[in-house]
N, C-alpha and C positions, 0 to 999 in steps of 0.2 A: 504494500500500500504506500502510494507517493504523501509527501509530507503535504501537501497541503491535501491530500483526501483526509488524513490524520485531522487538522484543523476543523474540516466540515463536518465530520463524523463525531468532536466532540463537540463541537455548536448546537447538531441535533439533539446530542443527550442532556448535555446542563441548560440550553436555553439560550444562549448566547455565543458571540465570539471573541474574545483578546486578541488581541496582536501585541507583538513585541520588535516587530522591524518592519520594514516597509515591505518586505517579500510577502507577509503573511498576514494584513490588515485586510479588515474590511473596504471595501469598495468606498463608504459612506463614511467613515472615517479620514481623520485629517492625519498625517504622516507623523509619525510619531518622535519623528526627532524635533516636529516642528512644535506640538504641543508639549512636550516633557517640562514636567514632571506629573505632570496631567495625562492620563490613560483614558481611551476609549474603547468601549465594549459597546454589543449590538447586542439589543434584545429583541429575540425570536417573537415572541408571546405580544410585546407591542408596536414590534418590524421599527422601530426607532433607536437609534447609538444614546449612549448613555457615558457623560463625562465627569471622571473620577478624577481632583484636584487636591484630594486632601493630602497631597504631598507641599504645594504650595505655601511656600512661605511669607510671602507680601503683596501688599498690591501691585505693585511696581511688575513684579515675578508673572500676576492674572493677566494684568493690561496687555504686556508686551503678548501674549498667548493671540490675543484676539485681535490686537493689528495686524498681527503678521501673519500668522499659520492660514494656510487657505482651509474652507471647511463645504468640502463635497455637500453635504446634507444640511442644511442654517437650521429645521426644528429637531430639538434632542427631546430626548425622554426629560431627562433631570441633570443637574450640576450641582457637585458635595462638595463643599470646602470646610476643614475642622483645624483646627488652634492655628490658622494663617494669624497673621498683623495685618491686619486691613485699613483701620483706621474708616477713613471716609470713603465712601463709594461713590465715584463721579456718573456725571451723567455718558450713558450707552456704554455702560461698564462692558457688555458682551458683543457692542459692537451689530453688526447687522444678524445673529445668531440668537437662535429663541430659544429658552426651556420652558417644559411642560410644571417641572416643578426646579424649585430653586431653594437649596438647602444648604445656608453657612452659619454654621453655629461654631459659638467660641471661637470666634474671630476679631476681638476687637475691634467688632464694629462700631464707630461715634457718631456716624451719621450716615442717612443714606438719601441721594440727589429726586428729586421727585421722576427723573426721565433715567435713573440706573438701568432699568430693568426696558424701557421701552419696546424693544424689539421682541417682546415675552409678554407683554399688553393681550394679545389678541388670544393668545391659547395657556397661559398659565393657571393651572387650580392650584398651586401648593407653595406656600410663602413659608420659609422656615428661618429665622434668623433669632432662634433665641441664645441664652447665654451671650450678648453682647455687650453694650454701653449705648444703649436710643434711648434718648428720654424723651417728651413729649412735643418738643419744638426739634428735633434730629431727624424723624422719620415723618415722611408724606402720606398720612391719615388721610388727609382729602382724595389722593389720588386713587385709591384701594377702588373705585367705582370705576375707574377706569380697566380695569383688568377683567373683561367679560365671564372668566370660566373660574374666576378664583374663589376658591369656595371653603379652602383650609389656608388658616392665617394663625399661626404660633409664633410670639413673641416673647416667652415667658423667658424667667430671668436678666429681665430689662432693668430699665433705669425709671419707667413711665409713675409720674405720681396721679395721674388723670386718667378715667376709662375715657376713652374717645367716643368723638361722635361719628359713629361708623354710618357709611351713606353707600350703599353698594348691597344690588339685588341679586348678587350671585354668594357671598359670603353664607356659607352655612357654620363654620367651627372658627369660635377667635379662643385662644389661649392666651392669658395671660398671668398665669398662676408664677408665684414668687416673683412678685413685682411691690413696692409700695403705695399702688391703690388704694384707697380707702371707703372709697365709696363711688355708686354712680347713679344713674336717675333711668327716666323710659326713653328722653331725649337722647340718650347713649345709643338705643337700636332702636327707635321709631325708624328709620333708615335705610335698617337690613333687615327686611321683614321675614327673610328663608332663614333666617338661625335657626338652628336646632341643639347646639350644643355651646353651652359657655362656662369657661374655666376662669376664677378669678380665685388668687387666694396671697398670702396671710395677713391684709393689712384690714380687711373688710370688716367697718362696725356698723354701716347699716346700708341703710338705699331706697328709695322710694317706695311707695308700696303699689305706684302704679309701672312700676321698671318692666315688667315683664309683658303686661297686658295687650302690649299692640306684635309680641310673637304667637302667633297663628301654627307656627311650624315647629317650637321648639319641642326638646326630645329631652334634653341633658344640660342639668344644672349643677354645674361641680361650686360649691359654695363653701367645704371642705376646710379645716384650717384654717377660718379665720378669726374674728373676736365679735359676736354677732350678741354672746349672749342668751339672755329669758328672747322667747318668740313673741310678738305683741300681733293682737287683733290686725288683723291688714297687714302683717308682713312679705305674706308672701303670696300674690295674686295671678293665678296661671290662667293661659285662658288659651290652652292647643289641646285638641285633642290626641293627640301623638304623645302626650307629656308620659314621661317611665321613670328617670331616675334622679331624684335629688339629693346630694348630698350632703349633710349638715354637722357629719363627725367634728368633732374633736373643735365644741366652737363657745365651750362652756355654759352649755344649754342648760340650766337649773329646772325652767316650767317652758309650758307654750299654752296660748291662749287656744281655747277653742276653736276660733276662727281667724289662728294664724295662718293658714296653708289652704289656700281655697282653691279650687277652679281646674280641681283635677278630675275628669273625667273616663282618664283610660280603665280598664281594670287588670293593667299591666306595673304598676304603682311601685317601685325600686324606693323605700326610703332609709336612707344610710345614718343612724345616728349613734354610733361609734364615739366611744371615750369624750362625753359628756358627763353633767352632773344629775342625769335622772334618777330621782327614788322612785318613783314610781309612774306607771301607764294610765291616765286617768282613759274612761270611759269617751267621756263628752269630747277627748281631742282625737284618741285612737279611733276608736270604730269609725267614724266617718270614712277616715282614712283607709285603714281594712277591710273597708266595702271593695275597694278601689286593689283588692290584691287577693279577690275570689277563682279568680281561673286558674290559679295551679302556677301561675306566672309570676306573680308580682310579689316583694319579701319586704321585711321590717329588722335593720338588723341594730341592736341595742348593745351589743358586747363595747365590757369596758365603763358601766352606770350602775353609780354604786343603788343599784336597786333594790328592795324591801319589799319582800313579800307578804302580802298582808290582803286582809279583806279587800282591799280598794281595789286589788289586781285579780279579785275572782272571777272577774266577768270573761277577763281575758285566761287564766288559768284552766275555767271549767269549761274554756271551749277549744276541744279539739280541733277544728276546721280551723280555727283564727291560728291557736298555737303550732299548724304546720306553715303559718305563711314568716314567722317567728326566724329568720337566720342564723342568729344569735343572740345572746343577751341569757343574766344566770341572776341567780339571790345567793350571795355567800356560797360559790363557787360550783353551788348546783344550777342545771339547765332549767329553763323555765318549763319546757315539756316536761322536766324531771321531777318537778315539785309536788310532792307528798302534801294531796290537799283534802282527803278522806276525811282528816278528825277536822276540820276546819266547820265552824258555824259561823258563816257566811250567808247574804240570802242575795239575790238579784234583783236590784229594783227597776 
């Protein structure tokens, strides 16, 4: 078998091609002495080259890549770049060459030009530039509308003290969890009405109570780690039917009001309250809730709440059907499904 059958034969089996010299590159890739320290592969599965930088030490090192090197094929799958020095990112950083997703992380990045990316405007869904240095005047927030198909935006471990006003009807997932956010409002995504997924976390001590109301589409609330607090009347107002899982671990949850968490609808219902301060599952906040987690789908998970078992948890105790939707969560280090409640004189009212 000739050496380049050898090449195609393992393309077919792992999915892609390497090259390592110009005899054995693909056709669609750029010649590899010209791109170095940058490697391109071709993926079979989305017939698109895919460009591997995280060799890259500066920007000086990326720039010179995309003046020079010619590039058979201008849309890639994606571009990785990890602990380069970056610094600022100029405008048409790639030059007349597009990616579908764009991923530099731990880059010391301080800023980036509102037209860096332009030539990736029309087909980009995936913005990844977290672990950087952006704070809230460094990074072109307004321009995110421009980008047709962008739909995953992760910024986390930023600089950012302000949730932004996202204005862009293609964004479904903004990450911005370990950031210094503290709060944001509905004005934040009145704008991006297809959210379905929002991460924000550890500086968060409240937020509006009508923040959520104009997403129609959301799915995923990571609210997780941050300092929120007892839950107050109006806290938290959903209004998708799609809605599954909220998170609220570890956010020093003491009570929650009755009609803190409204407007859930699915009976697909994920709710995460993990290493909080709950003694106890009152009736009047749970059941609502556990209506919302009868299909064999939806869970409550409590692990980590120094809980008390006592007459107030019987309703939830003496029912098997609610105690399967139960995750986790224990009274002194027994499970709650576990709890010996035979001798107990309890009544249900």
């Amino acid at each position: 078998m000739s050496y380049f059958a050898i090449i195609i034969f393992t393309s077919l089996l792992f999915g892609h091609v390497c090259y390592s010299d110009e005899e054995t590159k693909f056709p669609s890739c750029p010649l590899y002495s010209d791109i170095y320290p940058c490697t391109c592969y071709w993926d079979t599965d989305l017939n698109q080259p895919d460009l591997d930088c995280r060799n890259i030490v500066n920007l000086n090192e990326l720039i010179a890549i995309f003046q020079t090197a010619f590039f058979p094929e201008k849309r890639f799958w994606r571009i990785r770049l990890s602990g380069a020095q970056l610094g600022d990112l100029p405008e048409d950083l790639f030059n007349d060459v597009q990616f579908d997703e764009v991923r530099m992380n731990n880059c010391n990045i301080t800023s980036v030009h509102p037209e860096a990316f332009r030539s990736s405007k029309p087909n980009m869904d995936t913005m990844e530039l977290y672990s950087n240095l952006l704070t809230d005047d460094s990074f072109p927030w307004s321009t995110l509308g421009e980008y047709l198909r962008l739909w995953r935006v992760h910024l986390h471990h930023n600089l950012f003290t302000r949730f932004p006003v996202l204005t862009s009807l293609a964004i479904e997932d903004i990450n911005l969890w370990e950031t210094p956010i503290s709060t944001f409002s509905g004005v934040s995504f009145e704008g991006a009405p297809n959210l379905r997924i929002i991460d924000v976390n550890p500086n968060i001590i409240g937020f509006a109570e009508d923040s959520f109301i104009s997403l129609q589409n959301l799915e995923e609330l990571h609210l997780n780690n941050n300092q929120l607090g007892d839950l107050e009347e109006g806290q938290i107002v959903l209004n998708s039917p799609n809605f599954k899982y909220l998170y609220l671990n570890n956010n020093s949850i003491s009570d929650i009001h009755p009609n803190a968490i409204t407007g859930v609808t699915s009976t697909r219902l994920k709710l995460f309250l993990e290493d909080n301060l709950l003694t106890t599952v009152k009736e009047e906040v749970f059941l609502p809730l556990m209506s919302r987690m009868l299909d064999g789908w939806g869970e409550l998970d409590l692990e980590g709440n120094p809980l008390v078992c006592d007459c107030e948890m019987y309703w939830l105790l003496s029912n098997a059907t609610l105690l399967s939707n139960i995750r986790s969560g224990s009274c002194n280090g027994t499970e709650l499904a576990d709890v010996d409640i035979s001798a107990w004189n309890c009544s249900l009212t």
